[in-house]
DRENDO-1510 file (C-alpha; in Angstrom, 1 decimal, always signed):
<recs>
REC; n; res; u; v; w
REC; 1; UNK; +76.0; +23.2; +22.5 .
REC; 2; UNK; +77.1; +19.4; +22.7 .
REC; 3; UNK; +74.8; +19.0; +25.9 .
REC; 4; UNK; +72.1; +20.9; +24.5 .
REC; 5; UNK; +72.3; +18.6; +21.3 .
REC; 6; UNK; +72.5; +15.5; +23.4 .
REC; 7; UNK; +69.1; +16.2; +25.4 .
REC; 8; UNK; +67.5; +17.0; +21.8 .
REC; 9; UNK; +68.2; +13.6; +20.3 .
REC; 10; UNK; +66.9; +12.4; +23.7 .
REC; 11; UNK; +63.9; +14.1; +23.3 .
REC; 12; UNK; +63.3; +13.2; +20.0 .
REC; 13; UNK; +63.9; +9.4; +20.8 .
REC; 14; UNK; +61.1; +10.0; +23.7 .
REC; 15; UNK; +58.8; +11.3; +21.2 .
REC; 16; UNK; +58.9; +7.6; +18.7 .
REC; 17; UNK; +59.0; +5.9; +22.5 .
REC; 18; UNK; +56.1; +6.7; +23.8 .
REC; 19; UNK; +52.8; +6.7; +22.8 .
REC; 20; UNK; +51.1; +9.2; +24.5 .
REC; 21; UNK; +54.1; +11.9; +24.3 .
REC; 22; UNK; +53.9; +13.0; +27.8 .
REC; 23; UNK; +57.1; +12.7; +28.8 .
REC; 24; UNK; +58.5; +13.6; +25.7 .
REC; 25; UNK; +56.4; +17.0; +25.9 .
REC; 26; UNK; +58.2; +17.5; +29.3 .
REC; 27; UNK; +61.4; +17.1; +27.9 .
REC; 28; UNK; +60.7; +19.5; +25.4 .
REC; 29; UNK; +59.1; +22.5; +27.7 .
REC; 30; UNK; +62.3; +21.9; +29.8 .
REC; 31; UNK; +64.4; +22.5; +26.3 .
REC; 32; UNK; +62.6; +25.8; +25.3 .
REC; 33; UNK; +62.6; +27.2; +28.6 .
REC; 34; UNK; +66.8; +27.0; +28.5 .
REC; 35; UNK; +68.9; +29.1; +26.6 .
REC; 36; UNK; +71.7; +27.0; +25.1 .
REC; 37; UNK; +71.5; +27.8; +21.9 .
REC; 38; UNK; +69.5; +25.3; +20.2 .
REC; 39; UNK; +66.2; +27.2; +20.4 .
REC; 40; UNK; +65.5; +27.2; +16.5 .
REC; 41; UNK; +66.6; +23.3; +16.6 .
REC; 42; UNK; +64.1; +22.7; +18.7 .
REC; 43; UNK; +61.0; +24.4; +16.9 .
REC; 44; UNK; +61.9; +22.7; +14.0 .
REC; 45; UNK; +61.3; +19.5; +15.6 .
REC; 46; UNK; +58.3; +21.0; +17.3 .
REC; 47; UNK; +57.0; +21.9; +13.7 .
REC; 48; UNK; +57.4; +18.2; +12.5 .
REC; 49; UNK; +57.1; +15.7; +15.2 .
REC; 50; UNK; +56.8; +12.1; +14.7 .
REC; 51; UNK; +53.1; +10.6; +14.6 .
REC; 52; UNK; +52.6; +8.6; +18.4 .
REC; 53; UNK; +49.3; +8.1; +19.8 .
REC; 54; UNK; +45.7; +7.6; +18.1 .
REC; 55; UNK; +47.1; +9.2; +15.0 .
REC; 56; UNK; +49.4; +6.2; +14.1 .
REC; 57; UNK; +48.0; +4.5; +11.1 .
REC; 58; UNK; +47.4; +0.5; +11.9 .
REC; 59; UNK; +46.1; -2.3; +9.6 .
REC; 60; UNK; +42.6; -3.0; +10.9 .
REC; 61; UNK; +42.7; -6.4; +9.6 .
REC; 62; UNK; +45.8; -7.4; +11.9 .
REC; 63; UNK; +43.6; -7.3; +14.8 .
REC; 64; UNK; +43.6; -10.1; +17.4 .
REC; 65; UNK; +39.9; -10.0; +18.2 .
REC; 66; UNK; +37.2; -10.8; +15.8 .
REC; 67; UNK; +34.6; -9.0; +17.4 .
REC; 68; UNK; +33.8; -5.4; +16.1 .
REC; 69; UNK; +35.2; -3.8; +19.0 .
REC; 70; UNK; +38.3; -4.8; +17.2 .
REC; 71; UNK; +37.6; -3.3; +14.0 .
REC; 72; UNK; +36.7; +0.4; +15.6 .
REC; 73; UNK; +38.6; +2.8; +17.3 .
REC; 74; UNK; +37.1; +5.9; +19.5 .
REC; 75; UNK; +38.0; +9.3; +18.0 .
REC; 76; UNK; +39.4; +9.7; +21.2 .
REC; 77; UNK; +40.7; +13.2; +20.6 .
REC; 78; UNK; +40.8; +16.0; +17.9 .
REC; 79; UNK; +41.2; +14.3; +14.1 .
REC; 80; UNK; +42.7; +16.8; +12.7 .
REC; 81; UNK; +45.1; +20.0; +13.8 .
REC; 82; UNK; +45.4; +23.2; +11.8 .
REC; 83; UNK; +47.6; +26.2; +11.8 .
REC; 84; UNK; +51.2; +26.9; +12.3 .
REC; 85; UNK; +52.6; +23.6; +14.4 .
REC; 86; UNK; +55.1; +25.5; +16.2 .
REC; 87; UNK; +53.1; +27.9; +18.0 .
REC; 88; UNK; +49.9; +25.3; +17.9 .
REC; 89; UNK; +52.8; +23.1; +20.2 .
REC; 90; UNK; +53.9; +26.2; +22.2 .
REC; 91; UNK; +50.7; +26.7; +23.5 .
REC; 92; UNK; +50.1; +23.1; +24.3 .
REC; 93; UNK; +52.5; +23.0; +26.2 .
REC; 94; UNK; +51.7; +25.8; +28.3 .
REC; 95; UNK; +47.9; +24.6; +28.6 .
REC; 96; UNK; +48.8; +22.7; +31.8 .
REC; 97; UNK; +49.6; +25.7; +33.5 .
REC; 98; UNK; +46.3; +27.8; +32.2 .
REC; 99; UNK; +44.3; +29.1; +35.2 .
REC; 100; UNK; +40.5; +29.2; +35.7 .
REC; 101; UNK; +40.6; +33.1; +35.3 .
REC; 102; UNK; +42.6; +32.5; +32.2 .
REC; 103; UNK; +39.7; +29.9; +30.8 .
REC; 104; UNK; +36.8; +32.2; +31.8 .
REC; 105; UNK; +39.0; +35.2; +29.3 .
REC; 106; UNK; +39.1; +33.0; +26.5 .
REC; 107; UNK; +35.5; +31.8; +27.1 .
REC; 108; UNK; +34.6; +35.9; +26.9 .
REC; 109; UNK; +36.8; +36.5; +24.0 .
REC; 110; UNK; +34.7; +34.3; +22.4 .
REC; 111; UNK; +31.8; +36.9; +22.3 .
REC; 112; UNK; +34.0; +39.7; +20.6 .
REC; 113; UNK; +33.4; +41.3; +17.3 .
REC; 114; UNK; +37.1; +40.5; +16.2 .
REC; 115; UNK; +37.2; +37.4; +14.2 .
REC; 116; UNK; +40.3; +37.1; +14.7 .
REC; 117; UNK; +39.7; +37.5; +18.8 .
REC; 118; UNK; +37.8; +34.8; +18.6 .
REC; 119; UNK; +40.1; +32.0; +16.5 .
REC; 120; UNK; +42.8; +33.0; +19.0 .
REC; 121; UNK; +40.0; +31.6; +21.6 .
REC; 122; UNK; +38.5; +28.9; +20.4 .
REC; 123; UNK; +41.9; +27.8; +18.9 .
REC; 124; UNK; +43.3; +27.9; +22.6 .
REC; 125; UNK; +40.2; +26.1; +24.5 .
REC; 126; UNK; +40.4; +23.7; +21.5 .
REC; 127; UNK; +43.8; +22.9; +22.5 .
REC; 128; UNK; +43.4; +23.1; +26.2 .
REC; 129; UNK; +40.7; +20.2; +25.9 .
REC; 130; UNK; +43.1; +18.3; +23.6 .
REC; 131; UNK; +44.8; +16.3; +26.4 .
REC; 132; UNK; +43.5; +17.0; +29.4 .
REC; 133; UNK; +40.2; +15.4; +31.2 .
REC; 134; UNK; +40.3; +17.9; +33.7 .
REC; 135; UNK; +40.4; +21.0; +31.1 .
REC; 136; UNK; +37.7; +19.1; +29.5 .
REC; 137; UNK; +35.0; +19.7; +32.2 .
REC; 138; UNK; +36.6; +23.0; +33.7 .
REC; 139; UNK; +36.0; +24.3; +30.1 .
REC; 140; UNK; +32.6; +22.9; +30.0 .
REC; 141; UNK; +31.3; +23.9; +33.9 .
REC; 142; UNK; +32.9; +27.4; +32.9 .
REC; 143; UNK; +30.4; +28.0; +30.4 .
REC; 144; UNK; +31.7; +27.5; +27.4 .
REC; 145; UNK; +29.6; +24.7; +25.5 .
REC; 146; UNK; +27.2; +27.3; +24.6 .
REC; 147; UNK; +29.7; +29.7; +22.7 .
REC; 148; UNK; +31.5; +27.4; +21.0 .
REC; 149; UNK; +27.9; +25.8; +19.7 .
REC; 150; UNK; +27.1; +29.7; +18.1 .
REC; 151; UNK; +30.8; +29.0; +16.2 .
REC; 152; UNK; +29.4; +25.9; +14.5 .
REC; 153; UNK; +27.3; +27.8; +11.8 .
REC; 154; UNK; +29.4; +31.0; +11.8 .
REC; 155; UNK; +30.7; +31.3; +8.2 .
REC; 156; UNK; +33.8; +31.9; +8.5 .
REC; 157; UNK; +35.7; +28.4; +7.9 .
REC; 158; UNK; +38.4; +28.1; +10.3 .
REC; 159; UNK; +36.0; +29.6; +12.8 .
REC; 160; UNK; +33.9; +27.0; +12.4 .
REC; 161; UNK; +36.8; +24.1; +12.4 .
REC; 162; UNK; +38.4; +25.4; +15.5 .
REC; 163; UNK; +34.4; +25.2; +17.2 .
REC; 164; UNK; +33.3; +21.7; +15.5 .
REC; 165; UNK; +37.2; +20.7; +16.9 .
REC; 166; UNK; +36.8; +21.9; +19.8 .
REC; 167; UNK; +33.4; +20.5; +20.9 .
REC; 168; UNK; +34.6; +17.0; +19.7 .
REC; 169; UNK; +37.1; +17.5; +22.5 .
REC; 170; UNK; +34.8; +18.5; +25.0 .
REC; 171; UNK; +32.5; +15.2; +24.0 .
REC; 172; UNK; +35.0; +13.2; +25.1 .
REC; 173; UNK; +34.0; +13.6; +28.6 .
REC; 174; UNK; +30.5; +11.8; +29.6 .
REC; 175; UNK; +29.5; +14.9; +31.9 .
REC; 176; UNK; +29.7; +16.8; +28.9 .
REC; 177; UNK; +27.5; +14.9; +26.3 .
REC; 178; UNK; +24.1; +15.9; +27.9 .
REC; 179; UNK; +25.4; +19.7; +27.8 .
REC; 180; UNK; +26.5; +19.9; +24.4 .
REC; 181; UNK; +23.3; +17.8; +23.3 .
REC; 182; UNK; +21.3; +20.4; +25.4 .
REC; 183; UNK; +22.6; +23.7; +23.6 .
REC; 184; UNK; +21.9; +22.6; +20.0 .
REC; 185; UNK; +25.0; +21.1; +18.8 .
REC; 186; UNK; +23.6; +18.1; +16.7 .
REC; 187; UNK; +21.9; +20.5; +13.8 .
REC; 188; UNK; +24.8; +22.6; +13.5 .
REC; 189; UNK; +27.4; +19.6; +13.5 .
REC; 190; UNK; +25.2; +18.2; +10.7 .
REC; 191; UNK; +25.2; +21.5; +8.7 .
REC; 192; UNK; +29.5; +21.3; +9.6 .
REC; 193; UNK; +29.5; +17.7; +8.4 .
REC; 194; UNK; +27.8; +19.2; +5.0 .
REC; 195; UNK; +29.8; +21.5; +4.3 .
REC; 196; UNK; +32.5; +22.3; +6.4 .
REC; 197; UNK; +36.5; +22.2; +5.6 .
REC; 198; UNK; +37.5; +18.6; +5.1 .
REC; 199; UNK; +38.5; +18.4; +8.9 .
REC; 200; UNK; +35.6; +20.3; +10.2 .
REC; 201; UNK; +33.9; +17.8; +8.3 .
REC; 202; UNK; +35.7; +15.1; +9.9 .
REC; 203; UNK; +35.9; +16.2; +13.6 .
REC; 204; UNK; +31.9; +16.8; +12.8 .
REC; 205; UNK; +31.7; +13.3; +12.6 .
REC; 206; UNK; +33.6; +12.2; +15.3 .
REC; 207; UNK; +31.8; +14.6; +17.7 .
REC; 208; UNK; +28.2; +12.7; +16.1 .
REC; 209; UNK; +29.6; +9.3; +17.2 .
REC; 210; UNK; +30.8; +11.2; +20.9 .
REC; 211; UNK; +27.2; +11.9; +21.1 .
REC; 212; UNK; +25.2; +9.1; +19.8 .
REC; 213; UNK; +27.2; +7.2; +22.2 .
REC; 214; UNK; +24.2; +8.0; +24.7 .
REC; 215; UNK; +21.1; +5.9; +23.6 .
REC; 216; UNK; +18.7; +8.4; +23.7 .
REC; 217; UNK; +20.6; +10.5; +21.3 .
REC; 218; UNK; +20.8; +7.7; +18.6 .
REC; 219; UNK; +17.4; +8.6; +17.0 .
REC; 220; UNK; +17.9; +12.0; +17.3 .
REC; 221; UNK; +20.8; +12.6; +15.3 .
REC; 222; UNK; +19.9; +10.4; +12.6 .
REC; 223; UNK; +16.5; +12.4; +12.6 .
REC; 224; UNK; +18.4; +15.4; +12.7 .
REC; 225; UNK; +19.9; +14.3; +9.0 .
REC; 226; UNK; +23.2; +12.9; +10.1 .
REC; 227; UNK; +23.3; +9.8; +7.8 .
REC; 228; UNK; +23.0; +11.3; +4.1 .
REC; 229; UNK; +26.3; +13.6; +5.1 .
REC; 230; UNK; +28.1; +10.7; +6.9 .
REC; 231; UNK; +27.6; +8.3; +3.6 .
REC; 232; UNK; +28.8; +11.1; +1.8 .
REC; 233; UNK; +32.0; +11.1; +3.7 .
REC; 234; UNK; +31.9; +7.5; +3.8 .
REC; 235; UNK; +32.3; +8.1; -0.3 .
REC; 236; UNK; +34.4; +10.9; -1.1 .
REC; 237; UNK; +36.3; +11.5; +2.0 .
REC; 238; UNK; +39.9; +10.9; +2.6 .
REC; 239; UNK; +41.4; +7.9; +4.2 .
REC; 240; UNK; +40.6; +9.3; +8.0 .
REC; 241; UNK; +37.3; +10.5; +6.9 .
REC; 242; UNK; +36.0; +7.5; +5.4 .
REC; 243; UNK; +37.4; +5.4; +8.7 .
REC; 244; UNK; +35.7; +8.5; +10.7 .
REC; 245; UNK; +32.4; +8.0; +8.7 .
REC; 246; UNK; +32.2; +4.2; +9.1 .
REC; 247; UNK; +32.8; +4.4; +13.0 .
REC; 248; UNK; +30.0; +7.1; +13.2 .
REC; 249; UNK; +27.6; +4.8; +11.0 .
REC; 250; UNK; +28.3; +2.0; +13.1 .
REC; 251; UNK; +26.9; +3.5; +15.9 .
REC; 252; UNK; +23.8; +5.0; +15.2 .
REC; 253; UNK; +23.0; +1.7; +13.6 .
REC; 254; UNK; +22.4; +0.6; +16.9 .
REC; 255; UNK; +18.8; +2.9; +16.7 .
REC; 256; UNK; +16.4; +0.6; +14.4 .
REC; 257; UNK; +15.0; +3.5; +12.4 .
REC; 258; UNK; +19.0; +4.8; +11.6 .
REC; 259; UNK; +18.8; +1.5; +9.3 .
REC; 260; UNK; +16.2; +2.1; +6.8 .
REC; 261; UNK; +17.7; +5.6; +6.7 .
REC; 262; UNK; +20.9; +4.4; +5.6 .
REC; 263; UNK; +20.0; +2.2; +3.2 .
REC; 264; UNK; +18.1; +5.0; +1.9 .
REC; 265; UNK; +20.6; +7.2; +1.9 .
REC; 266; UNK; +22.6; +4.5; -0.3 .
REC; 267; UNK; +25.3; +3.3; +2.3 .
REC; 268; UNK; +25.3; -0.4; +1.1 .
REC; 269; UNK; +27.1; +0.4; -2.2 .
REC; 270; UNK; +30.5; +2.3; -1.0 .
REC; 271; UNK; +30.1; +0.1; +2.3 .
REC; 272; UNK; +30.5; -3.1; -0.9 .
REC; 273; UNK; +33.3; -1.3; -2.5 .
REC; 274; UNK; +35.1; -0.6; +0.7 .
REC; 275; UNK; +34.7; -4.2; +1.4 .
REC; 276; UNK; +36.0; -5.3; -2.2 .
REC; 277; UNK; +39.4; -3.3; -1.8 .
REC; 278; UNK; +41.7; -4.3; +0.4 .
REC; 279; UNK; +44.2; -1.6; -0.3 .
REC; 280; UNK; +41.1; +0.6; +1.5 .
REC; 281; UNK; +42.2; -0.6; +5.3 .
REC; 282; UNK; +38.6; -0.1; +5.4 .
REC; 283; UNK; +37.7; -4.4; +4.5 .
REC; 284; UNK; +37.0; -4.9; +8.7 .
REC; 285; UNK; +35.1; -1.5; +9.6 .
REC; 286; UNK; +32.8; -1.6; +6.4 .
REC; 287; UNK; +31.9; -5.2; +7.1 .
REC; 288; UNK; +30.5; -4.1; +10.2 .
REC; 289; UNK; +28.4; -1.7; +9.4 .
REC; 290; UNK; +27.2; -3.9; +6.8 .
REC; 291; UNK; +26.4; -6.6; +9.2 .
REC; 292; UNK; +24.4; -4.1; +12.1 .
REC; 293; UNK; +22.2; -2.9; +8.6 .
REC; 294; UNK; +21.1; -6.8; +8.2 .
REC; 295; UNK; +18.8; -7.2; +10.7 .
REC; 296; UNK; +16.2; -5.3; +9.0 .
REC; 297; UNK; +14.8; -6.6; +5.6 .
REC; 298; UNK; +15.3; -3.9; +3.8 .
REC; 299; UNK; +18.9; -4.2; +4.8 .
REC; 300; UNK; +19.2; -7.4; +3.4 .
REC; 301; UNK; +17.8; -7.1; +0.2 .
REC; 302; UNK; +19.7; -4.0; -0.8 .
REC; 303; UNK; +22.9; -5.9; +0.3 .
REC; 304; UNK; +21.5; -8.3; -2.0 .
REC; 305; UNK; +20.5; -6.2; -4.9 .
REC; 306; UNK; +24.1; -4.3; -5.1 .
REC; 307; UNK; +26.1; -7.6; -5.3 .
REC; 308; UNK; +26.9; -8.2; -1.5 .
REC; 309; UNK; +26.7; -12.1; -1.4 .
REC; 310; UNK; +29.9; -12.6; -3.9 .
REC; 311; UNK; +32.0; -9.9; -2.0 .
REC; 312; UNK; +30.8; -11.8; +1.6 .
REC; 313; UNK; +31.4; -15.0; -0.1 .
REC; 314; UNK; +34.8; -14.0; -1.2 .
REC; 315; UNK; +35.8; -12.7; +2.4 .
REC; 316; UNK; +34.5; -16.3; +3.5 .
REC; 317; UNK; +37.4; -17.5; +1.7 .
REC; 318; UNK; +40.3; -15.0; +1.6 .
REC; 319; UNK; +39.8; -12.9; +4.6 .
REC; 320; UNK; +41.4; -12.5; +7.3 .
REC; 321; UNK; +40.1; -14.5; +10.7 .
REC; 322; UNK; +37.4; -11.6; +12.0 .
REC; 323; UNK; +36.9; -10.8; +7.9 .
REC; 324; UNK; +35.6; -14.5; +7.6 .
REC; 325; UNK; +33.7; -14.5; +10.9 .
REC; 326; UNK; +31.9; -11.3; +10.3 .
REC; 327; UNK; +31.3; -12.8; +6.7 .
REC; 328; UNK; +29.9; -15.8; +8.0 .
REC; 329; UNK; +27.2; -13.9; +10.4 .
REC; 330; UNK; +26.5; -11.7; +7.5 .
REC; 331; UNK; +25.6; -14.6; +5.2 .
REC; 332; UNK; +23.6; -16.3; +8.3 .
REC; 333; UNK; +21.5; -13.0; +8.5 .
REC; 334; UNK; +21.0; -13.2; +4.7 .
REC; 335; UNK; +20.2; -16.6; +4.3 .
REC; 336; UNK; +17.8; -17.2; +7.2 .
REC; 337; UNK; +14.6; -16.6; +5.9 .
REC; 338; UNK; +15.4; -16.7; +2.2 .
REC; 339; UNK; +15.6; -20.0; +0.3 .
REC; 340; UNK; +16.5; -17.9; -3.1 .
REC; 341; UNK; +19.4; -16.4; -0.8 .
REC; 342; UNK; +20.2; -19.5; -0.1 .
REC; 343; UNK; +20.8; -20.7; -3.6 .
REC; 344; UNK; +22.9; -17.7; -4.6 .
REC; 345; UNK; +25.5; -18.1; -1.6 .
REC; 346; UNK; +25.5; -21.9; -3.2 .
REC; 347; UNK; +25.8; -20.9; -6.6 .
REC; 348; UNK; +28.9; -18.6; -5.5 .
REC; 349; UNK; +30.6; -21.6; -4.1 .
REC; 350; UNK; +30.8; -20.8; -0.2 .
REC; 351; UNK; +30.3; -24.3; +0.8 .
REC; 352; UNK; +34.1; -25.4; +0.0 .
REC; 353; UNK; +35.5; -23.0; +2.3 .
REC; 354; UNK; +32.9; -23.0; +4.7 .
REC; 355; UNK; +33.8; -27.1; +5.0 .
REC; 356; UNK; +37.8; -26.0; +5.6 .
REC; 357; UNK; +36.7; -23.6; +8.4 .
REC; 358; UNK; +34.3; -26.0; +10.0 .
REC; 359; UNK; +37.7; -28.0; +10.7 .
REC; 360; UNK; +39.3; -25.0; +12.0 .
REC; 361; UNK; +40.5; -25.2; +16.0 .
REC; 362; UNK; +39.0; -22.0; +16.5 .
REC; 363; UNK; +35.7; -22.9; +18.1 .
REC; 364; UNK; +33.7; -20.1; +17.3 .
REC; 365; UNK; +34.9; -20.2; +14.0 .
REC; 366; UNK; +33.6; -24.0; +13.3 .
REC; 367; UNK; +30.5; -23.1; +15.2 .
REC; 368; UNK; +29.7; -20.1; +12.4 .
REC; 369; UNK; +30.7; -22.3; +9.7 .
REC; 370; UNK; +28.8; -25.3; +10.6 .
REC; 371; UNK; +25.4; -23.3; +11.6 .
REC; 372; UNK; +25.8; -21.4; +7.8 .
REC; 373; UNK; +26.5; -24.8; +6.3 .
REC; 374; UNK; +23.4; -26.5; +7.9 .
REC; 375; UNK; +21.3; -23.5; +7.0 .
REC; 376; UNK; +22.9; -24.1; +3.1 .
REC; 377; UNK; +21.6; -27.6; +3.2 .
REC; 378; UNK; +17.7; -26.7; +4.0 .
REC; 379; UNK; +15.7; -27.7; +1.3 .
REC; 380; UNK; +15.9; -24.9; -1.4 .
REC; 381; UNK; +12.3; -25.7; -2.6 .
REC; 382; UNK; +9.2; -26.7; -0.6 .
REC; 383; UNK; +6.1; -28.5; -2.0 .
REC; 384; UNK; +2.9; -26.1; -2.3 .
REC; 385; UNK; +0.3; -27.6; +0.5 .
REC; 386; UNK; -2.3; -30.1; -1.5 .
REC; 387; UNK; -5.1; -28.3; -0.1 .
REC; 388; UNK; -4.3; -25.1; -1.8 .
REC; 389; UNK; -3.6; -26.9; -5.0 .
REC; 390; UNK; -6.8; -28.6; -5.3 .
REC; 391; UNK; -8.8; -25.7; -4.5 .
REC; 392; UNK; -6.6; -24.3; -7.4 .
REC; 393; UNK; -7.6; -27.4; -9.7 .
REC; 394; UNK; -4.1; -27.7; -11.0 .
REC; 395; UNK; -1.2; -29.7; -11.5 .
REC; 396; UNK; +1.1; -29.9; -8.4 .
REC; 397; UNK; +3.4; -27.1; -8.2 .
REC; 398; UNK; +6.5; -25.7; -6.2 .
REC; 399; UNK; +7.2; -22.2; -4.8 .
REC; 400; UNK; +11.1; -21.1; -4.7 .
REC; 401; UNK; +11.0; -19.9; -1.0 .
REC; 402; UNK; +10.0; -17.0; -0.5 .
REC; 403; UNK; +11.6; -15.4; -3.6 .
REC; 404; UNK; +7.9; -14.1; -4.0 .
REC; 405; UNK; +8.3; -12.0; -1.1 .
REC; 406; UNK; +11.7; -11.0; -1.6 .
REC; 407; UNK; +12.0; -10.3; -5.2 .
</recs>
């Protein structure tokens, strides 16, 4: 019993060591499969492990880099598990040692009348594609992509949860993008992302951003009516949701018509709000989805319109080092073409702290700061052309930029 206690506190020690919890998973197959006594011990550990891996909550404004790679993470596996955690662990465990004979059963039992048939199955593929690349595409070249799409709309909700889950697993391999793109999965992950269980909802969205990863499929998911849902999450979801949301935003904002879509669908507002509130752990990601909407004009005047250039302003001048730098590009892309832009970031008082970073010894912070301070000091008016005014027979007058344009 002393022994047996002994390799449990080892085990336990393994799990907060390492990150990936191989070896500690090892350690604790090797406990179950002995008989010392401690059996019960052991599940109850099983049942409450400590978070390691992509589920351990980090400040995204403690990053190093100030480039959004930084700011966003890959869901690089399932967001959320469900269901009892001890026998959820037991059978991860033993999905190593799952044969091809055994895959192609659970891939058939996902055709059978029995609900209940089928959760077992799609509950055990979902957790043999958990971990394991190989499982990934022996799953997927076994036939099961198709299947598991047909759970996506079936109304039953953890039905559905264990099929959205377990397709966002199966995304994680490139080979099996095309595949699941091929068999219908975007309309039904959007319908999931609607109005499935909060972590159906969640896992729908990290299976979008799996997908849109490939170009082509940018376009089509936003077509498909991906953004409204996503913004939606972005809003009212919970703290991995909303981190979920803004990582699948950011990259089907790489498609140019995903932008006016987004701004239509109202994204600029919560992506503000975010922004303002610190306490969110959401200031770095929301930025950057703010900055990719930008380039487009209608990006810029809604970021405008809902108060964006006191909260950029403000992350000029308390924010962290990539907080400030996004900041600064976002005010660039505001500012360029707009001298009544201009004259707002002025009126907010950016140039003061704009001057103390153009002394900082990071270069490519001084570079931003002395490009958006240069850009400030253009002349906020312009003289109308004499030839139009004399045509006009009237007294010399000014136009504010292009105010007209951007009202």
């Amino acid at each position: 019993m002393v022994i047996g206690l002994f390799i449990l506190l080892l085990s336990y020690a393994c799990f907060t060591l390492f990150s990936k919890g191989d070896e500690a998973y090892h350690i604790i197959r090797f406990l179950l499969e002995l008989d010392w006594g401690f059996h019960p011990i052991a599940m109850m550990l099983m049942e409450n492990p400590p978070e390691f891996g992509r589920h351990a909550r980090r400040s995204y404004s403690d990053g190093a880099g100030a480039g959004s790679s930084g700011a966003f993470s890959d869901c690089n596996s399932e967001c959320s598990a469900s269901g009892n955690g001890a026998s959820s662990l037991r059978r991860l465990l033993a999905s190593d040692y799952s044969s091809d004979e055994e895959v192609r059963g659970l891939i058939s039992d996902l055709g059978s009348p029995s609900v209940e048939s089928r959760r077992r199955a799609a509950m055990e593929l979902r957790l043999l594609a958990k971990h394991s690349t190989e499982n990934r595409l022996r799953i997927a070249r076994a036939g099961a992509v198709v299947p598991l799409v047909a759970l996506l709309s079936h109304p039953d909700p953890q039905l559905q949860e264990h099929g959205v889950t377990a397709i966002l697993n199966l995304s994680l391999c490139d080979e099996n993008k095309g595949p699941i793109a091929a068999a219908g999965a975007v309309r039904y992950l959007v319908r999931a992302l609607r109005s499935g269980t909060p972590a159906a909802r969640e896992n729908a969205a990290c299976a979008l951003l799996r997908l849109a990863q490939l170009d082509d499929l940018r376009a089509v998911i936003g077509h498909s009516g991906a953004i409204p849902p996503l913004v939606a999450l972005l809003e009212t979801g919970g703290s991995r949701g909303k981190k979920d949301a803004a990582t699948a935003l950011f990259t089907l904002l790489a498609a140019k018509e995903n932008k006016a879509r987004a701004v239509e669908a109202g994204v600029v507002r919560p992506l503000l709000d975010l922004m303002a509130d610190p306490e969110s752990e959401m200031v770095d990601k929301a930025a950057y989805v703010l900055h990719r909407l930008l380039s487009e004009p209608e990006g810029r005047a809604s970021a405008v319109e809902e108060g964006g250039v006191p909260v950029l302003v403000e992350m000029v001048e308390v924010g962290s080092q990539r907080q400030k730098e996004v900041a600064m590009l976002s005010l660039l892309e505001i500012c360029e073409e707009s001298a009544a832009y201009r004259k707002m970031v002025i009126r907010e008082g950016a140039i003061p702290p704009l001057i103390a970073l153009s002394q900082s010894s990071s270069k490519k912070t001084k570079d931003k700061a002395e490009a958006l301070i240069e850009l400030l000091r253009r002349p906020t008016t312009k003289p109308m052309d004499y030839s139009q005014q004399r045509t006009r027979g009237c007294s010399a007058l000014t136009v504010d930029g292009d105010a007209l344009v951007r009202a």
